[in-house]
Structure formats: C-alpha cells, structure tokens
C-alpha positions, 0 to 999 in steps of 0.5 A: 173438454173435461169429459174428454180429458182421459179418453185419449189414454183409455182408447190407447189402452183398449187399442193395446189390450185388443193388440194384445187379445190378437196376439194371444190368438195368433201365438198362443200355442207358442205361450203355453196356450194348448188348442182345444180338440176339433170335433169333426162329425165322423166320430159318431157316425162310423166310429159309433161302437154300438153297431156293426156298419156296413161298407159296400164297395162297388167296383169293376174288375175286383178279380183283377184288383185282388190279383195286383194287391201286393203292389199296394196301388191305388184304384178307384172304386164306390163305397157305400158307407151305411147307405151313404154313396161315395164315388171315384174313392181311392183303395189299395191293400195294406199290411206288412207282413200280413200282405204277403202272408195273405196270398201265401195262405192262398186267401184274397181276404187283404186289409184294405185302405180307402182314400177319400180324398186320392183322386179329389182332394176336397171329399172327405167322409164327414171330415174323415180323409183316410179309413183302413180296413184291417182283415183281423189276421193272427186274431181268432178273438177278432179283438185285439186291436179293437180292445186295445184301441179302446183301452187306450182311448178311455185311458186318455191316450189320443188313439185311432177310432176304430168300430165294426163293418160288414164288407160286401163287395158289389153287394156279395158277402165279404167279411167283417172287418174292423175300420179303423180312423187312418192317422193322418189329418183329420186325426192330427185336427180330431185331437190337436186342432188345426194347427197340429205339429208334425207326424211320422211313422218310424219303421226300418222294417221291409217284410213282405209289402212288395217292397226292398229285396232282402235276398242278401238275408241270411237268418242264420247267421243273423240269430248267431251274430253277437257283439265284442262282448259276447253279448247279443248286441243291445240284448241281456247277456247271452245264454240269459233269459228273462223270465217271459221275456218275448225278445228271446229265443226259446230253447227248441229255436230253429233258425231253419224253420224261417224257411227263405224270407218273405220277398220285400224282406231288406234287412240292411234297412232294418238293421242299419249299416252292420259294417259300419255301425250307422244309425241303428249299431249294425244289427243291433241284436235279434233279442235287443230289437231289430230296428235302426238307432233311429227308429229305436228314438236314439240320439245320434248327431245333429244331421237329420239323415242319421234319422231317414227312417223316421224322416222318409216316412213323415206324414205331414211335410217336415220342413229343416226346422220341424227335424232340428227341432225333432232331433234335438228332442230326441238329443234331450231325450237321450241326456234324461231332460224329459220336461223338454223332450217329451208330452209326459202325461201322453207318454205315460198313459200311452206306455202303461196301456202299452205294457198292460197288453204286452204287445211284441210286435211294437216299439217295445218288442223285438221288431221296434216298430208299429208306433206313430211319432207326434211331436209339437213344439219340441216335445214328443208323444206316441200314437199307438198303431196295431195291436193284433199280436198283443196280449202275448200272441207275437210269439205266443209260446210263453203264457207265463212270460206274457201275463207276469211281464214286467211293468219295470222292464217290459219286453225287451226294455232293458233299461240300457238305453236301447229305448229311451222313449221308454227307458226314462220312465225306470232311470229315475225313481220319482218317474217310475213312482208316477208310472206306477200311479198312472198304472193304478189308476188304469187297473181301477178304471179299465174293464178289459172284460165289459168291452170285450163281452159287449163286443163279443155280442155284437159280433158273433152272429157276423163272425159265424157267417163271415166266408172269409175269416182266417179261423172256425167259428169255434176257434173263435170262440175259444179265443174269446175265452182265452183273451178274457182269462189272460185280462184277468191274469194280468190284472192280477199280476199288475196289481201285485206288481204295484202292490209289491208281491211280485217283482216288477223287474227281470231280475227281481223275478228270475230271483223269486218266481214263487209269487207269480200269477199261474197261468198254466191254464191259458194258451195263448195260440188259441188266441192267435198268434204270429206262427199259428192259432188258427190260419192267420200264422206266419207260413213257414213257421215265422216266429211260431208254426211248430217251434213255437206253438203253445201246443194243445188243440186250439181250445183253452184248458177246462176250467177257464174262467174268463168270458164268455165261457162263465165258469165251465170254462167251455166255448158255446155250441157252434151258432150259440151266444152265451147267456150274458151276451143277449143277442147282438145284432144280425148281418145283413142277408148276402146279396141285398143290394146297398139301399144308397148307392149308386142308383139313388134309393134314397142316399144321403149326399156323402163328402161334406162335412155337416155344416160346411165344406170338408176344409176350412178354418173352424167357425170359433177360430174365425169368430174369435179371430174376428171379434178381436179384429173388430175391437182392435178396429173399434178402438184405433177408430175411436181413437182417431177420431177424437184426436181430431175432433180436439184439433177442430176449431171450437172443440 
C-alpha cells in the first residue's frame, strides 16, 4: 500500500495536466497562441522564380470564349502546367478596368483566372485552388506587379506568390503572363494555417467588368462638385495641390477628354448615396478618394449593412459574429485603440512597401480600392493586390511628385481621417517613429534593382517574341530602365526623408522644395501608365491619353542611370540583353505540342497534393491532437484502475 500511497493524486494531476494540453491545442489561438504557417507544396513548384513556366491551355471553341470574356463566366477547359495535365479546370477573364479596355484596344490578350476546384471541388494544383493570369496591361516594364510582390514578400508581408509563364493555347504562342497565387484558401492556410479568420476584398468600384450601369454618370459635374465648405469633399482645400500629389487634377485637366464612361461604370456604388450622405458621405470628393465610407475602412454605426462593400465581397462565409467583430474593429480603429484594432507589425511593413512604390490605383490613391481585408481575432491587416500602375504610373504625369511622395502623407492621405487604416500611423508620434524604423529597415534591406535585373533577364527573350504584348520590344526596354532610374530616385528620397532633409509632409515640402530628389530625367509613361506609354492605356484618355502623358517619345531621357542601361543611359539594340544580364532563358519554339498532356507522353498525375489528398487536417495537427488524447486517455485509465485495485479485497 505504501508504494501506492500517492499515486491517486499523481494520476489526477496527469489526467489534469493532459486536460489542460488538450485544450491549449483546441484554443489556443483564443490564448494568444499564433498558428504556424502551412506549407502547401505549390510554393516551389509554379511559384519558383528562377524560371519562366509554362502553361498550355487545351480548349474547344477558344474563338468563341474569347468572344463572351467581358462576361466573366466560367468555362471548362485543360491545362498543362509545366508538363503536369489538369482536366475539366474553370477559367474566365478578369480585370476591372482593364477587361473592358482590352477589347477597346481591339486586342483578345485578357487576364485569365483558372479555378481548380470549380467544377470538382476536390482538385487542387498541389494544394493551390485559384491562379490568376494577369496580361501585364499598362505595364511596358512587365514588372511592376511582379516587383512589388516580391518587396512586399521579402519585407515580411503576407503577399501573393507570383512567377513568370509562357501561355500557349492548344500549343500555339500566346504570351507571357505573370501567374499570381489567387487570395483565397489555400493562401488564407499557406500563411495563417487552417483555422484562418475572415477575407474580404472592399471595392465600391464598378469600371467596365460587365457589371452596374453607370449611365447616370456625368463626369463634369462629378470633377466640379465641392462640399459646404468649398472644399473638395475629404480633399485639401480646393485651388491647392500637394506637391506631387497623385489625388490631384493637373492644370491642362479636361473632364471632357473621360469621353462617356466605360459600360459597367455605376457610380452610385462607387460614391455612395450623394443625396443622403450613406456610408461613403456622397461622393466623397474626386481628390479625397472615390470609394464609399466603408471601403475607405471608416466607422459608421453598429449595423453591418453601412458596410455592404465590404461585407457583398466577402470571400470566406462571414457569419453575424465575424461582421460585430470586423465592425467593431473598424469602431476601435476610428477611436485611435489600435492595439485592439489592428495586426500592427503587418500593417506597417505592409504600408511602408506600400508607399515606397507609390501606387495611385490602391487604398491610399484616389479610387480606394485594389486591397484585401484580413481580420482574425478582431484585429485587422492588408493583403496587397495589383500593382501595375505602381511606381507613379496611375497618372503618370507627375515624375517629381512620384518619387519625392511624402511617406508622412502619401497620396491622398491627408491625415484627416478619411483613411484610418493609414492615418493612425501619423496621429500619433511614437507610431510615426516606428513607421520610420520599419522604413529604415526596408531601405537597408530591399534591392529593388537585383530582382528587377534578374527578372529582366529571364524575360527579355519571351517578351521579344511574345505576339500579344500590349508594347514594342523597345518600348520595353525602355521601361526597364526607366523603373530601375525611378527605384533609385526614391530611395534617395526616403532616405533623405528619414533622414530629415527632405520633408516628409505635403506642407513641410510645398514650403521647402530645394532639397528634393530632381527627376527631370525620368519619365514615367515610358514605364506605362493609366492613359498612355505604350498600348495598354486607358482609351479615350482616362486618366491620361494626351491630358496626361509625360510627353516625349516613349524613351527616358540620356543620361539615365538605373538598369539595364548602365550609364549611357540607352536601351540595348532590339533582340539584345545587357552585359549584365547573362542570357536568361529561351521560350519554347511556337507550336511544340505540350509533353504532358492529354495523351499521356509521360505527365505527372496533377490535383493532389504530395503526400495526400488536396484537403484535410495537417499530419502535425493530428499528431499533437492525438498525442494528448492518448495521455489524457493513459492517465484516467491509470487512474481507474488502481482505484479499484485499493477496493479489491486483500489489496
């Protein structure tokens, strides 16, 4: 008996401490306890940057898929994915804008969204459900996303994968593209694990698309339209400009030049209610941004529809308890309680990327839009999306203005609290301070110009013989050069921002411009932009055409000295590569049927992911979870049994 004295207690105490382990595994994320990350296998597959894949798609009737694109409906079609067959896959086109300017410009190059899992919900590409397919429209660099993505990504921010393809379409040329990871559930498991939270996409925007009317739009009077105050509403005070300020109109503005909106353009989505005020204040002012209240992330009232735009385009199921909880972060947000409110460390290293490629066409810009919304637990952060008028090319018409913005009031952040998500960051001095560190430590640790030349190489021999680019082989070339001189350029002026040289406000600049970084030589319709640079602009000159164009003749100014030019400043002959870049890889001859598929020739199986099916609970969730149901099993076991062993008779 003695040696059994104390074992009731100790089997109670493990029985208690294996309760306890269990439920450390089943709440711990309500415990502070972060999930680790879930590797997926499609990072290393498609998503390896080192090469240009390539993507057949195998389909009947393609003539007549083209022709129904703007309708964005799904068709089934093959795809063979670096020799890798996939049957009954789900494609459509997508694009907002640029859906509907693709066919303006008479061309069939859309981008492309492939749905692994649209018509069985079980297939996957090694763990991936969605892949877009972006067309590199408004972009002669063929970068700019690509670039950005990778900033973003090697800054720490939980950024879509994104890598090269050549298309081909029942094995004939089509183009390069970039494929870029879709923002749904295999990134949300990819970056959060399983039990990720909630995902939406806030857009009041309704260009093009096929969708929305927008007949009743008149932009004149939409660019003449000022609040009670004579300010332009959520906007500087009227008659002012910021010095580069992208949310402004220049001088030789003309509203007629819009022409008449694209079809699919509703502006009472856009702007909200103009009679009544309704989530987004009317319209909320051209230079203040266009989007509603609540895709601008404002604090209206407790009722989630004040919050349709964000709520209609949730993309995971958002239950009455997932929008109190979103809406009251939003309501801590707008009181300055950012501890509650917000990811802090995401959101900052996702604004400062943000704001050091100046990107118009975003959240921070005039159209408010462009952006995910991630919330877990109550506390917010930003997913980056689309980044092809980055780098000043929205409007395109303002070189200065772009690579001097200021980090303290980027764009059309005013501080005001017309964008809260980003306006915290400069209400309070010892946020903006570690802003300013976390920009610091991006500037000593980005290099904008080695992934930019790697990628140039690895490209150029695609982007010569690619039959459906939206620019010249030269107009790319001098793109190139003119993103690598404008990277420069703005790391100088960020550092001399940060460094206190050059003022990091509006104000503090318009007041003293002697100290900003000259960029007379850089232009940045060369780089492609919203209205022009190549063939990708907006017709009708949206945001650019003749209003807006940086003038010159598609080429940079002599002299440049950012890649792949070197010092001379002049783009290689036609077909060349500079010294530097060594080659680059070569597309495969036109016409060369896939090797994988269909027909067999060797394919790999495609659908499953490696070591299992395409779903399912991660093999070290389960273990964990099973190891502490046994021990908890083990110990109430052991317990029970020598309870009745002291009850047996002699025992």
């Amino acid at each position: 008996m003695a040696a059994h004295k104390y074992l009731d207690r100790i089997c109670l105490a493990g029985a208690l401490l294996s309760l306890l382990i269990t439920l450390l595994f089943m709440n711990g994320r309500a415990l502070g306890i972060q999930p680790a990350s879930q590797a997926m296998g499609y990072e290393k597959k498609l998503f390896d940057t080192s090469r240009v894949h390539t993507i057949d798609i195998v389909m009947d009737g393609w003539d007549s898929f083209l022709e129904t694109c703007e309708n964005e409906e799904y068709a089934a079609c093959s795809v063979v994915i670096d020799n890798e067959g996939y049957k009954n896959v789900g494609i459509r086109a997508k694009g907002n804008t640029s859906l509907s300017t693709v066919s303006q410009l008479g061309s069939d190059r859309y981008s492309f969204k492939l749905e692994f899992d649209q018509y069985d919900s079980g297939r996957t590409y090694y763990g991936l459900d969605k892949l877009c397919l972006n067309n590199l429209i408004q972009d002669n660099t063929m970068m700019k996303d690509y670039l950005t993505y990778r900033l973003m990504a090697s800054f720490g921010v939980n950024a879509p994968l994104c890598s090269y393809v050549w298309i081909t379409v029942n094995g004939e040329d089509w183009g390069l593209y970039l494929a870029v990871e879709g923002v749904e559930d295999a990134f949300l498991q990819r970056n959060y694990g399983r039990d990720f939270g909630q995902l939406y996409k806030p857009d009041s925007m309704s260009f093009g698309g096929g969708r929305g009317n927008g007949r009743d739009f008149d932009m004149d009077d939409f660019m003449n339209r000022d609040n009670d105050n004579g300010e332009a509403d959520g906007s500087r005070p009227a008659g002012t400009q910021a010095p580069g300020a992208q949310g402004s109109a220049p001088g030789n503005f003309d509203p007629s030049s819009f022409g008449a909106p694209p079809e699919g353009f509703a502006p009472s989505a856009m702007f909200g209610d103009a009679e009544n005020g309704g989530p987004g204040g009317g319209f909320g002012g051209m230079f203040g941004g266009m989007g509603s209240g609540d895709v601008k992330l404002q604090y209206t009232d407790d009722d989630p529809d004040s919050y349709s735009n964000i709520f209609d385009s949730a993309k995971t199921e958002a239950s009455k308890a997932d929008k109190t909880r979103l809406i009251q972060a939003l309501k801590a947000l707008g009181e300055g309680d950012v501890e509650h409110a917000l990811d802090i460390d995401q959101v900052l290293r996702y604004f400062v990327v943000h704001n050091f490629v100046v990107n118009g066409d975003s959240y921070t810009g005039m159209m408010v839009h462009n952006y995910y919304l991630y919330e877990e637990d109550g506390r917010l952060s930003m997913i980056p999306w689309d980044y092809n008028l980055a780098f000043g090319t929205f409007q395109g018409n303002d070189a200065s203005g772009a690579v001097n913005d200021p980090i303290d009031a980027p764009l059309s952040v005013t501080g005001s609290g017309d964008r809260p998500m980003a306006d915290w960051i400069f209400a309070s001095g010892e946020y903006t301070q570690l802003y300013h560190q976390y920009f610091r430590q991006f500037l000593d640790s980005a290099d904008c110009a080695a992934i930019a030349e790697e990628a140039y190489a690895l490209i150029a021999p695609y982007v010569e013989r690619d039959p459906t680019k939206f620019c010249t082989y030269e107009e790319f070339e001098a793109g190139v050069e003119a993103l690598g001189l404008f990277c420069e350029l703005r790391v100088q002026s960020v550092d001399g921002q940060l460094s206190g040289s050059i003022p990091t406000t509006d104000e503090g600049q318009a007041a003293d411009s002697s100290a900003l970084v000259d960029a007379s030589a850089l232009d940045l319709s060369v780089l492609g932009t919203m209205g022009g640079g190549g063939r990708g602009g907006f017709p009708g000159g949206f945001f650019g055409g003749e209003n807006f164009s940086g003038g010159g003749d598609g080429r940079p100014s002599e002299g440049i000295s950012g890649f792949p030019g070197g010092e001379s400043g002049a783009p290689a002959e036609s077909g060349g590569v500079p010294a530097w870049a060594g080659g680059g890889g070569q597309p495969p001859e036109q016409g060369s049927p896939p090797q994988g598929f269909p027909g067999g020739g060797g394919a790999a199986r495609g659908g499953e992911r490696p070591g299992g099916s395409a779903g399912g609970v991660p093999a070290a969730s389960l273990l964990l979870l099973g190891a502490s149901g046994l021990i908890l099993l083990a110990g109430l076991g052991t317990a029970f049994c020598f309870r009745r062993r002291r009850r047996l008779p002699g025992g």
